[in-house]
N, C-alpha and C positions, 0 to 999 in steps of 0.2 A: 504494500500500500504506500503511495507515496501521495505527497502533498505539497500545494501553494497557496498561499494567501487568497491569491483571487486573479492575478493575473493572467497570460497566457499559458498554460500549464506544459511546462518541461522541467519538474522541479528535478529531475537527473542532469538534463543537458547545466544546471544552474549549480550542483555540483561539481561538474568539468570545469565551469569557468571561476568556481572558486578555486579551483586544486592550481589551474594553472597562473592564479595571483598570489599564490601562497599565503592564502588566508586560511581563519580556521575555519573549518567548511561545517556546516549544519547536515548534519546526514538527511536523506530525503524520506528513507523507509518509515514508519511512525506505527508499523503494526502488521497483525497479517490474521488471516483467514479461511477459512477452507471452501472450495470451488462452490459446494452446496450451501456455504451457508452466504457468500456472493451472488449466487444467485435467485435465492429464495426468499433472503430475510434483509443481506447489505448491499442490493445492487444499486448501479446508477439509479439517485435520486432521493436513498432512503438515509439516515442517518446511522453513522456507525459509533457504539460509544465505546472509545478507546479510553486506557485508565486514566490519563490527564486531559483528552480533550476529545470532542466530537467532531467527522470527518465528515463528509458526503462523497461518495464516488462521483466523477464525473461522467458525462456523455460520453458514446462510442465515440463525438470528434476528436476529441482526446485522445483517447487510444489510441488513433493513426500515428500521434508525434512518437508512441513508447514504440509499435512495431516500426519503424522510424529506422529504428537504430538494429535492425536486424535485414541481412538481406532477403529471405523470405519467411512466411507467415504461414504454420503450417493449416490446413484447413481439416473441419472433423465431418467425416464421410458419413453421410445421413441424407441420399436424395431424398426420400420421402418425406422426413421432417422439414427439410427445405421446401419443398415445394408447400406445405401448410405454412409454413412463415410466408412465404411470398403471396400465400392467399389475404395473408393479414397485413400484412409492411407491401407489398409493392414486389414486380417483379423483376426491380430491376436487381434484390438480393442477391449478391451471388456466392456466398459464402456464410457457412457457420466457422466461430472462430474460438480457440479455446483462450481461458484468459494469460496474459501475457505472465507467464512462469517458466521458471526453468530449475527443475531439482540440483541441489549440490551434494558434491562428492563426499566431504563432507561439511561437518557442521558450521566450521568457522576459513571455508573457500568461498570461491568469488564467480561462479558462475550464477549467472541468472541477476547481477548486482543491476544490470541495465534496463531490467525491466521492473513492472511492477504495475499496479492497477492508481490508473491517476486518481488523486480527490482533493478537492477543498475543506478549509478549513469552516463548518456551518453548525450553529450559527456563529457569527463574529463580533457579536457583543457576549462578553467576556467578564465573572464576579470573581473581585479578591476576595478570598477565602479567611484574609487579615480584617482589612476593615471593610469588607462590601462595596467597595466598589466598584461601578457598572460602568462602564465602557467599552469602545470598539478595540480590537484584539491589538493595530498598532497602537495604542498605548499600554500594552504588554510586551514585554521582550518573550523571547522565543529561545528555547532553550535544545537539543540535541544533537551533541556530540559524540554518544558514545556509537561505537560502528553496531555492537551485538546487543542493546539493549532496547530496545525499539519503544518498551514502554515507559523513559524515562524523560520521553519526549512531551515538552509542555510547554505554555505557556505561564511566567512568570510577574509579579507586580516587583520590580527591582528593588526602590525603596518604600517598602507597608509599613505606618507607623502604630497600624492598630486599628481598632474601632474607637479608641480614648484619644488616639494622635500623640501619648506622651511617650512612649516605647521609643527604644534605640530603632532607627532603620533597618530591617532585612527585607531578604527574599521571601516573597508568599506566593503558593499557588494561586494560577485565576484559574476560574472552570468555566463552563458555559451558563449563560445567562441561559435558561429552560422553559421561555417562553416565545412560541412561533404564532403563524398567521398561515392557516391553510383554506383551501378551498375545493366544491368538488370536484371541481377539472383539473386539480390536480398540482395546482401554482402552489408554491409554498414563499415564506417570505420571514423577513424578521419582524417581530415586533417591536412597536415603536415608541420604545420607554420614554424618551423627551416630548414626547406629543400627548403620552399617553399623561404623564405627571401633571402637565402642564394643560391635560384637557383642549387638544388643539390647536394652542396658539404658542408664540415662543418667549421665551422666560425673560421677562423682565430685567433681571439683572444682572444677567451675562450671556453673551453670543453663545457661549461653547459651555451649557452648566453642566456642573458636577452631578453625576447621577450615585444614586446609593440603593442595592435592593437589600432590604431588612424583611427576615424570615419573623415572623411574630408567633409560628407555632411550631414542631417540628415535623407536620405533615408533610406530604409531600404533592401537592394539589395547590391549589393558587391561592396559596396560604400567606405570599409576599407581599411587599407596600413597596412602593416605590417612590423615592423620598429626593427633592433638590436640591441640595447643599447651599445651593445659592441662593434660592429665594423662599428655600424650608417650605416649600408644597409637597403633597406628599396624598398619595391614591391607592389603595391597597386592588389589587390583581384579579379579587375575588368578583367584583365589578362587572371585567370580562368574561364571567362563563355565563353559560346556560342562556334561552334565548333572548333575556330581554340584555343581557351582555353585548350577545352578539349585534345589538343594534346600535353599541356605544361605538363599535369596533370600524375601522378605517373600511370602506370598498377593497376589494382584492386587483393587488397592481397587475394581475397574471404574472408574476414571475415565474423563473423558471431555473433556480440558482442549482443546477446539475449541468446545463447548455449554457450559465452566464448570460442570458437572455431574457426578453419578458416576450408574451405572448404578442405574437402582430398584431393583432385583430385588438387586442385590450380583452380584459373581462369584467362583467357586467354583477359575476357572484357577490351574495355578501361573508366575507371572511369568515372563519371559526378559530376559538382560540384552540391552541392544540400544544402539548407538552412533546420534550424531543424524545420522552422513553413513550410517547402513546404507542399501543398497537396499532391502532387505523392508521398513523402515520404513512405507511406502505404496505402493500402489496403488489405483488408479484401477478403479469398474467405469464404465464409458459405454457409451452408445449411439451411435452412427452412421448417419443415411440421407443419400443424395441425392436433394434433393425433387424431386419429378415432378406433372404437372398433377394436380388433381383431378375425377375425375367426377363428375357433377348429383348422384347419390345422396351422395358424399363431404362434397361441397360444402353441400347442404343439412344431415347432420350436422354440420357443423364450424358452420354458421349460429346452429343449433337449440342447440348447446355452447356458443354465445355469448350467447343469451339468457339461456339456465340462470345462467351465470357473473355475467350483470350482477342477477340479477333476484335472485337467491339464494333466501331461505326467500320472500321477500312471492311468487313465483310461484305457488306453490299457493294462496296467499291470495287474488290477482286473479287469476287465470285466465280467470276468467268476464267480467271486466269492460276487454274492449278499450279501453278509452279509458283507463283506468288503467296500462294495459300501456305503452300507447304514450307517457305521460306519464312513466313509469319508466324507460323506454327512452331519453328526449331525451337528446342527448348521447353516450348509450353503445353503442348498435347504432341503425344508421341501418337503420330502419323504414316508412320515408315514402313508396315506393315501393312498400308491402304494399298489399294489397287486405284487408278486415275477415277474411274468408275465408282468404286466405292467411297471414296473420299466426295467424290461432286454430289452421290446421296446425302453423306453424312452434313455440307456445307448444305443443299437446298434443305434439308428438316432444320438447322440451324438457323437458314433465314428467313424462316416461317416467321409469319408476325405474330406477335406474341397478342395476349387478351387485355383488349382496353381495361380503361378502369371503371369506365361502367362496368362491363363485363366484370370485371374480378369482384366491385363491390357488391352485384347480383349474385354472386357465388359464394360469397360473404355472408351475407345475411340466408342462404340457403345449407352451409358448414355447418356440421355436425359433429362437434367431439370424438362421434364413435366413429365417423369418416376415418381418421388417424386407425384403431384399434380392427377394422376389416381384416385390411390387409395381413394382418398379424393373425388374426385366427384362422383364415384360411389357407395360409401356409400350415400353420399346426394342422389341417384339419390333412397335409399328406402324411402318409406314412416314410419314413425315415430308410436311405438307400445304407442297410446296416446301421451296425451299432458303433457311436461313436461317429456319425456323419459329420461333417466339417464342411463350412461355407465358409473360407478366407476372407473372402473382402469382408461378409458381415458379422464374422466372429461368433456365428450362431453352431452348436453341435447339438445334435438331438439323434437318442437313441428311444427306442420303442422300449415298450413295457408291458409284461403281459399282468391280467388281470389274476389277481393274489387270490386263492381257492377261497378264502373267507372274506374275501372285500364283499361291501354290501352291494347288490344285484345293479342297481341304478349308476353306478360308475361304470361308463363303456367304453373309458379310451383313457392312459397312463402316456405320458413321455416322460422321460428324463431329459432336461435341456439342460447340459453338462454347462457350457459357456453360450454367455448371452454377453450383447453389448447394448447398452440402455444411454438415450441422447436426449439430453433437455436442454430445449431454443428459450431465451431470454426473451420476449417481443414488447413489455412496457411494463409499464404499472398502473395503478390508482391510488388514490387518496379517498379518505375518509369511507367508503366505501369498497368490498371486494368486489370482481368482475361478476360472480355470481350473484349480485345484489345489485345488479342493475341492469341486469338482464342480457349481460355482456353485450354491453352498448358502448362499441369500439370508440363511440366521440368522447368517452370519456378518457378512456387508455394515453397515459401521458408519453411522448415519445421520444426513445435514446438519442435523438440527433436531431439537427434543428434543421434540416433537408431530408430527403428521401434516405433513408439508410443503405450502405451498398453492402451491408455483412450486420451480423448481432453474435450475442457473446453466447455458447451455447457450452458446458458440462460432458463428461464421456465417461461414464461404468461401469464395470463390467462385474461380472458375477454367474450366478445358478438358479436353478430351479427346478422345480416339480408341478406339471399341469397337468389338469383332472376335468375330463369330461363328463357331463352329463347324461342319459339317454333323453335327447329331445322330444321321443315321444312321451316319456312317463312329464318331462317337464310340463310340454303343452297339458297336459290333461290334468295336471296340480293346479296348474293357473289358472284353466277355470274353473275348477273347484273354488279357489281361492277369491276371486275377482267375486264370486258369488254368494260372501262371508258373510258377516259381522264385524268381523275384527279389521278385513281390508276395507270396510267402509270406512271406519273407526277412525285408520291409518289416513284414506283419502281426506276425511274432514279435516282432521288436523292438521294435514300438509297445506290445508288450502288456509285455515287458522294461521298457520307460522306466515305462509308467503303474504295473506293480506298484513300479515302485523311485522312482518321484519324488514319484508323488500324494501329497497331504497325510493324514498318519492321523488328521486332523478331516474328512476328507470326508464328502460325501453320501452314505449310502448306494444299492446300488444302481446307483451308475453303474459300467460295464464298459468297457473298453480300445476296443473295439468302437463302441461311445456316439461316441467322440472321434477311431476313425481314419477320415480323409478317403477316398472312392471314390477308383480308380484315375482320373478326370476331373477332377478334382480338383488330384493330381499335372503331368498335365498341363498345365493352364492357367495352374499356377500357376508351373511350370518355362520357360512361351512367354513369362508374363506377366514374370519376370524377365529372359531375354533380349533382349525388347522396350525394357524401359529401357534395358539398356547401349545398345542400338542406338539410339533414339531419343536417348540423353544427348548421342552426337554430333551429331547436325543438327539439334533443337530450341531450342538456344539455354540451355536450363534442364539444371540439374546431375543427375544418376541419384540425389540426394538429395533431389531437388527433387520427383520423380515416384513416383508411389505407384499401387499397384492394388488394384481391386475385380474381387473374382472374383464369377463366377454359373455355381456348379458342383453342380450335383445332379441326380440319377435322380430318375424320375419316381416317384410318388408321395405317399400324404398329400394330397391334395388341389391339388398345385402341379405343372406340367407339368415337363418334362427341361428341362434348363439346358444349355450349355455357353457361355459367354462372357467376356471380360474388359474391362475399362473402363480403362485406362491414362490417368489423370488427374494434372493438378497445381492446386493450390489458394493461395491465397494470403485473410491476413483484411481484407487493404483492400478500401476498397468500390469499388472500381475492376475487382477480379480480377488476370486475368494478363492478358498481351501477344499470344497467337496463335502462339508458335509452335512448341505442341505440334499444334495442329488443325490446324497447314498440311502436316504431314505426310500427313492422311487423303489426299490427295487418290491418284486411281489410282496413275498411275507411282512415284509418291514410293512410299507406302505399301508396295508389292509392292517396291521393292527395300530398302525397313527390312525386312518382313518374311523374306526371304529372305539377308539379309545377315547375320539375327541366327539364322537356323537355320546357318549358314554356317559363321558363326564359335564357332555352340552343337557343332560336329561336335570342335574340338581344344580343349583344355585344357593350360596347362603343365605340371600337375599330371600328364598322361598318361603312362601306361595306370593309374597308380595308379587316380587319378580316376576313369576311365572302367568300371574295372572293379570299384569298391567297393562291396560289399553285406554290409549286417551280419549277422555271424555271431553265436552265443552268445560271449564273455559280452555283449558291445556292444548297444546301448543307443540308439545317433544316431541320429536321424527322417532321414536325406534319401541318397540312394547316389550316380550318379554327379553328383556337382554340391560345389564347392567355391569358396572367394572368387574364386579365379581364373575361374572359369567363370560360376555361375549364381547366387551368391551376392547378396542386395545390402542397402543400410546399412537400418536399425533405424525409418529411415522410410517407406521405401518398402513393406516387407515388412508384410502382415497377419499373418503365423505365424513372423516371427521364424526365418526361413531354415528353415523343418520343411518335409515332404512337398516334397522338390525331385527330381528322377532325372533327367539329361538323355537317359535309356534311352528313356524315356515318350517323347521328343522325334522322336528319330533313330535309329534302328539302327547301335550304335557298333559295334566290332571285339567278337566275341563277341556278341553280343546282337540280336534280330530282332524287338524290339518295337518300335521306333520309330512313333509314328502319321504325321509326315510322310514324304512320297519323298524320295528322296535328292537335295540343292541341290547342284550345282556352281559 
């Protein structure tokens, strides 16, 4: 992670040109991170809190100055995940890119010193931790020299004489002043303590006054006053929350301090006060696939994309003239194996026109989530050439599995998927609101770059697993069972409960409760697919933190066949993967008594008969009936829906209840 005040950001290349005035140089690094938690929790935009100060990563513009200094930029092979980003950013993306790292040898070498993930320093009003006082960061010195301690990096009040003023002068830490200005489109902004003290107008008795923020409780909530040394005004914080707060609060400038930018257009929102540790602060949209081979037809676009990408505008220019193509090409798409003939195919599919943006925004609002997850089950749905098959380019191996003599009747297809490779595209964010809560209404989603983006920052996985099929028929005929319940009615009202009471009043219009609640197969899989973990957390070796699922749950239709499956995977970002000892469970015996142990032990819960028998009623609101921590619950990582649509009804046929879809395990 590296950082600058606010200026053009090369705070490396600002390193070089102290070394070479022989001065003492401020190291640039200020902390570090891991890929997943850069792109889920600290990406461009959101605040990172480091031990002495608060950072924000900058825009992918920035990024181009650090790959800058390398002569190429390796890219992570994912056509499919690409081509869904370009459904959302534009297609002129031509690349996913990993973030700018480089492992060292060891601990205290210098490979990788040249790169690092840009950020500013946000926000830049800055409290001495001596006497309180509030000001912008240059009237703090800045402290980091040492090369290996990153977090010792801070900003300083040189001479603090206290809160009394009679103390000898030292050094005091300043930290960040922890009051912002957000909005739902996404602008974030500083807050404006001398307007704010001063109620608007500017202070009487000096140009530039002394500001002071005084804590009066030790909450941690806008528990502050904010006090003028100069002409002793003074407005406590608590003012600005909640909405008649928000009416005191400035209009929103639309900034955009990740791009160093404000919005073109202005924005019209009215502000919300917002703290730098809130959760809504950020969110993440991304995408996710697990690559799978490609076919001849794939394969050839994904070629024909690479020509496009290296040749740019000159391709319409030479088209005609093979020999110029191929002299274009040296170096950058290995052509040398083309025939004149197949080369002139492969340039005319390259210089097909690409889909307007009408076009793409129609395709847009017509994108499906599960669009992404097709693909992926219907390669599962071949059988495997031998055990141990191997796909190089997509690092996918999957061996077949026969069905363990005691597995239960309803499970009719096993694979072991020995090595997997799993890619997640960065494509924005939101504020105060998730994308799910506003009906993923892209005008919201704030964006990496202040032009069209030509790459975004995407993650690379690798890891194992064990998927389990369904029989689709016994599935369809549980469903409507099910759909013709009590209990899924129960479920349908409250879903429609939560969504009229939680969706955001900036949503999309047009989306319905309906839109968003999951089929009864759905429930299911995804009720097996948490029992599985706990069961697997004992004999794999790897934690129920550690393992995560993909489901592949939908009715036929749309143009995509019936689903029912689940992919119980764990992933790690070395380039090693994992150890095997999630996929050594696939094997028959093993497998049929995980699986049977975990409907076993899915029959009691401690929570029983509560548990077992809760279904929401009016007024209540909860997505999930009988399932709770103690049962079916599981941690924040593992869970794609955040513990929603869980029933262990759908399971087993508890005491009261006859919907179970498995028999009964002893």
């Amino acid at each position: 992670m590296s950082i600058d005040g606010g200026r053009v950001l090369d705070p490396l290349g600002d390193i070089e040109d102290l070394v070479e005035s022989n001065a003492k140089k401020n190291r640039a690094k200020v902390g570090s991170g891991r890929p997943s938690s850069l792109l889920y929790t600290y990406g461009p935009g959101a605040i990172m809190d480091l031990p002495q100060l608060t950072i924000m990563p900058a825009g992918l513009d920035d990024w181009d100055r650090i790959w800058q200094r390398r002569d190429g930029v390796r890219s992570i092979h994912a056509p499919r995940l690409l081509d869904a980003v370009r459904v959302v950013l534009g297609y002129q993306v031509a690349e996913l890119r990993p973030f700018p790292w480089q492992p060292k040898q060891m601990s205290f070498s210098h490979e990788g010193d040249d790169l690092g993930v840009p950020a500013r320093v946000f926000p830049q009003w800055l409290r001495c931790t001596g006497c309180d006082t509030l000001a912008p960061l240059t009237w703090f010195s800045y402290t980091n020299t040492h090369p290996f301690r990153t977090d010792q990096a801070c900003f300083e009040h040189a001479r603090c004489r206290g809160r009394t003023g009679g103390r000898k002068p030292s050094r005091r830490t300043a930290v960040p002043g922890r009051y912002l200005l957000a909005c739902p489109d996404g602008h974030l902004d500083e807050f404006p303590y001398d307007l704010w003290v001063h109620r608007g107008q500017r202070c009487e008795k000096a140009e530039n006054p002394r500001l002071k923020m005084v804590e009066s409780t030790a909450g941690k909530g806008a528990t502050a006053s904010i006090v003028c040394a100069s002409c002793d005004q003074r407005r406590p914080m608590n003012e600005a929350q909640g909405q008649a707060g928000r009416a005191k609060l400035p209009p929103c400038r639309g900034r955009l301090p990740h791009l160093d930018t404000f919005a073109p257009d202005g924005c019209q929102n009215q502000s919300h006060l917002m703290l730098i540790g809130a959760s809504n602060l950020w969110f993440a949209s991304t995408e996710s696939i697990i690559v799978m081979p490609q076919s001849s037809a794939e394969e050839a676009d994904e070629f024909a994309d690479q020509v496009r990408i290296a040749l740019g505008e000159k391709l319409e220019q030479f088209r005609s003239n093979l020999d110029v193509i191929r002299a274009l090409l040296d170096d950058k798409v290995d052509v040398t194996g083309l025939s004149d003939e197949a080369l002139k195919s492969v340039v005319d599919r390259a210089a097909e026109p690409r889909p307007s943006d009408e076009e793409r925004e129609e395709q847009l609002e017509r994108w499906d989530p599960v669009d992404l997850l097709v693909p992926e089950w219907n390669y599962l749905q071949r059988d495997p050439l031998g055990n141990h098959h191997t796909d190089p380019k997509s690092g996918l191996t999957l061996s077949g599995r026969a069905i363990g003599a005691e597995m239960v009747p309803t499970v009719s297809r096993v694979l072991a998927v020995e090595t997997l490779r799993k890619v997640n595209a960065l494509l924005g964010f939101t504020r105060i609101d998730a994308m799910d809560r506003v009906g993923d209404l892209k005008s919201r989603m704030v964006p990496l770059t202040v032009g069209r983006p030509a790459w975004t920052v995407a993650t690379e996985d690798r890891g194992e697993g064990v998927f389990l099929q369904l029989d689709e028929a016994a599935v369809a005929a549980w469903e409507t069972r099910v759909e013709d319940s009590d209990v899924w009615r129960a479920h349908k009202a409250s879903h429609q409960r939560n969504f009229d009471r939680r969706f955001s009043e900036t949503a999309a219009p047009g989306v319905t409760a309906d839109d968003r609640m999951m089929p009864p197969r759905y429930w299911l899989l995804h009720t097996l697919a948490h029992v599985l973990i706990r069961e697997m957390a004992m004999s794999c070796g790897y934690s129920a933190a550690s393992l995560s699922e993909r489901l592949y749950a939908w009715p036929e239709g749309e143009g995509r066949p019936a689903a029912a499956g689940l992919l119980i995977c764990t992933t790690a970002s070395d380039s090693d993967g994992t150890l095997g000892g999630l996929v050594a469970l696939s094997e028959p015996d093993r497998l049929a008594g995980i699986v049977n142990g975990a409907l076993r032990r899915a029959r009691r819960c401690s929570s029983d008969p509560i548990c077992a028998q809760r279904t929401p009623q009016t007024p209540e609101d909860f997505l999930h009936g009988a399932a709770c921590h103690c049962c079916a619950m599981a941690s924040e990582t593992s869970c794609e829906r955040a513990n929603r649509f869980l029933d262990r009804r759908f399971l087993l046929s508890l005491p009261g209840s006859s919907l179970g879809f498995f028999p009964h395990v002893e």
